[in-house]
N, C-alpha and C positions, 0 to 999 in steps of 0.2 A: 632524472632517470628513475623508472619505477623499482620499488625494492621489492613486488612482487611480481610474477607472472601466471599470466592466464592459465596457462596449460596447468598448471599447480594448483592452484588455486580449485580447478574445476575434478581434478585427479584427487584429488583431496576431499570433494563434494561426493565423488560415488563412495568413498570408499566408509564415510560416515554411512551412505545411503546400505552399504552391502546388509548391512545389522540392522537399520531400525526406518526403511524404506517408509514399510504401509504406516507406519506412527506418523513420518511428516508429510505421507499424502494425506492423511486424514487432517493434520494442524494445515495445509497446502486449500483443500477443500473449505473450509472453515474460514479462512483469510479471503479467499475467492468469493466468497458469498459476502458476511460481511462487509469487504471492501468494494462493495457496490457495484459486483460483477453481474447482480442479477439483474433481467431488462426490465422497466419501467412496465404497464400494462398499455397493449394498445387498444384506443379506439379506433372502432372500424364502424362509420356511420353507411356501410354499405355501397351499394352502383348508385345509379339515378333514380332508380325505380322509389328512393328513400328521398330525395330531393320533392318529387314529387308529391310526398305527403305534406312539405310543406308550404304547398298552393301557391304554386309558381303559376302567377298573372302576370300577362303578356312581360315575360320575362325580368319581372320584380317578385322578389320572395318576400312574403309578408312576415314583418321582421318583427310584427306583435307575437306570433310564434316562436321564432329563433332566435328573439332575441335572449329571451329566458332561458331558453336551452343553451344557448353558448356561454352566460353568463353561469350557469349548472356547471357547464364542462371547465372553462376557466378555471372556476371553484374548485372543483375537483384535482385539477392538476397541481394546482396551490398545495394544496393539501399535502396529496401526494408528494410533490417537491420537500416540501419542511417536512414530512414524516421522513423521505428517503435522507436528508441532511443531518435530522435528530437522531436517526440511526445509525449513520455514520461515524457522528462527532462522538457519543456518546456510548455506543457499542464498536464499532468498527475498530476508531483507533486505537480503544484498550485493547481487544484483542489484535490489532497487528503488532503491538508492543508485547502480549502476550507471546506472541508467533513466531518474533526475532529473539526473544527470550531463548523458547526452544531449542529454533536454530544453535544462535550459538550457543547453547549449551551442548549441543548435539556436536558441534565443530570440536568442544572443549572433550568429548568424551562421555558427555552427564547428557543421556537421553531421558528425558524425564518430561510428560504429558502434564503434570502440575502445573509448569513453566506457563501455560496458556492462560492459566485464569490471573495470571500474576501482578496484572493490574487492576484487577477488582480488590483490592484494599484500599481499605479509607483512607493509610497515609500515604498512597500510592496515586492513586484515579485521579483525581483532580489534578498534579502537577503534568500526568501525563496525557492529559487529554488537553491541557493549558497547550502544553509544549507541541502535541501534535495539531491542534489547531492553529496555529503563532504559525507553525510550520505551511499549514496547508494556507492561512492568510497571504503569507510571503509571495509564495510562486504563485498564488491569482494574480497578483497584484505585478510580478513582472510577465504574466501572459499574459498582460492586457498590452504593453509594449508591441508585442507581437509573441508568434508563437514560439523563437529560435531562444529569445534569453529567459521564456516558460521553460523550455528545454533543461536549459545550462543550469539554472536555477534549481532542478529539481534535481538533476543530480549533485548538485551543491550541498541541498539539504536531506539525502538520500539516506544517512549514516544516524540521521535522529534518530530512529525508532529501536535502533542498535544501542546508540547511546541509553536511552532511557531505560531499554533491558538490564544495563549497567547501573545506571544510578536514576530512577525515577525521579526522583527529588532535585536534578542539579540544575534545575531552573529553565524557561520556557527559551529565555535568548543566549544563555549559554551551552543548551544543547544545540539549538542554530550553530551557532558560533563555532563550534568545537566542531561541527561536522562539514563547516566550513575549510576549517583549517585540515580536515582531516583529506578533504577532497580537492585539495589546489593543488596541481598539477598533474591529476588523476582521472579527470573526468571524462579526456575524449577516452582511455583507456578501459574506465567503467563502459563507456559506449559502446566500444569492442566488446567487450564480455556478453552487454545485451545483445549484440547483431549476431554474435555465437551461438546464441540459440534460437534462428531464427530459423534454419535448417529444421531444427526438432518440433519447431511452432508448426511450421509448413505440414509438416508430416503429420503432425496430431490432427489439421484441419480435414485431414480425408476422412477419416472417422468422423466426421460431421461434428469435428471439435473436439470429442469425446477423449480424443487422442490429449489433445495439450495440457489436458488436467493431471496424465503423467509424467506430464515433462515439471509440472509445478514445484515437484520435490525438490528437482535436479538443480533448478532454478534458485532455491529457496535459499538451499544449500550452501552454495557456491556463492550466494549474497552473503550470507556469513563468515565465511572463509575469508571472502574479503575482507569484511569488517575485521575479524582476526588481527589481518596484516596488516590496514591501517593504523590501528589502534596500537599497536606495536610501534609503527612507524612515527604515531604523536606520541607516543611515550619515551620514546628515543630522540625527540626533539625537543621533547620538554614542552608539548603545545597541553598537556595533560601529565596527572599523576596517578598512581595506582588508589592514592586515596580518595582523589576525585571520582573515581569509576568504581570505588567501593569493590578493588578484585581482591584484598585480602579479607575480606570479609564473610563471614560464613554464608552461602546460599541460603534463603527464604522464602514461604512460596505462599 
């Protein structure tokens, strides 16, 4: 039986939001870009009329032309790929660790934009860009299974990034671990929560998207709030300790 519920949990999220709203749509914005919301570049080699330049005889394309050119565009995507990955691994996840920082601090009462940059220290960045790769390793590796235990998997590991807000330093597979334990018997529940704002996703799409970008706060939020309760609920179990999660500990930024 869950020891929290939704409807709280999400009640809980506006009321953080009434006070410092455009602060976590900005940290909301920021996260979204970032975490590799932006589209890729397309190419567009045009109609046929482009085919045709490259001297299609009796319907064989001379491939001394094309081939260079596709071996060019190849190349190029390559690129593109390990840039968009390097940017991920490297920028992305510190700042989503920055992000959940935020949040719940915002959850706790401490709105505070600091919170963001908060894995850009030296004795910070590196464990948690460990940890959130470890993370992001794991669930590739069970969506290769197929897509359903990709799924399960990732709300499995969903609570890392919270964790590390907590203690950056507590290790790549015991923030696995712990957010493991924090989300057993929680996950199709966590599920609920996402399909709850699928109404508000719906609604932002009419605005040609523009809309969902303010539902991202709401969203953010209310991930937090969870965490909250979880984190409560492993501390109450004994699956963690307040030392481990460094909460008596004075804020740092």
């Amino acid at each position: 039986m869950s020891m929290w519920d939704r409807k709280e949990l999400k009640k809980r999220a506006k009321e953080v939001l009434r006070t410092s709203y455009w602060k976590a749509f900005l940290v909301s914005i920021i996260l979204a870009v970032v975490g590799g919301s932006v589209s890729p570049p397309n190419f567009n080699f045009g109609s046929s009329s482009t085919i045709d330049e490259f001297n299609l005889i009796d319907g064989d394309l001379e491939w001394a032309i094309l081939g260079p050119i596709l071996a060019i565009i190849i190349v190029i995507f390559i690129v593109i790929f390990l840039f968009a990955m390097a940017f991920r691994i490297f920028l992305g996840f510190p700042f989503e660790a920055g992000a959940m920082r935020y949040f719940k601090g915002s959850a706790e009462r401490e709105v505070n934009l600091n919170h963001l940059m908060y894995a850009f220290n030296k004795l910070r960045y590196l464990d948690i860009v460990k940890a959130m790769l470890w993370r992001g390793f794991l669930t590739f590796l069970w969506s290769l299974l197929l897509v359903i235990p990709g799924i399960i998997k990732s709300y499995s590991y969903s609570q890392v990034p919270f964790i590390l807000a907590d203690n950056p330093n507590i290790g790549y597979r015991r923030a696995v671990d712990l957010s493991r334990q924090m989300t057993r018997g929680h996950k199709f529940n966590i599920f609920v929560i996402d399909l709850s704002f699928l109404g508000w996703i719906l609604l932002g799409t009419l605005a040609l998207f523009v809309g969902v970008l303010f539902v991202l706060p709401y969203i953010n939020a209310t991930k937090a709030e969870l965490y909250m309760a979880l984190r409560q609920e492993a501390l109450d179990k004994g699956f963690t300790n307040e030392e481990e999660l460094r909460l008596n500990q004075t804020p740092v930024f």
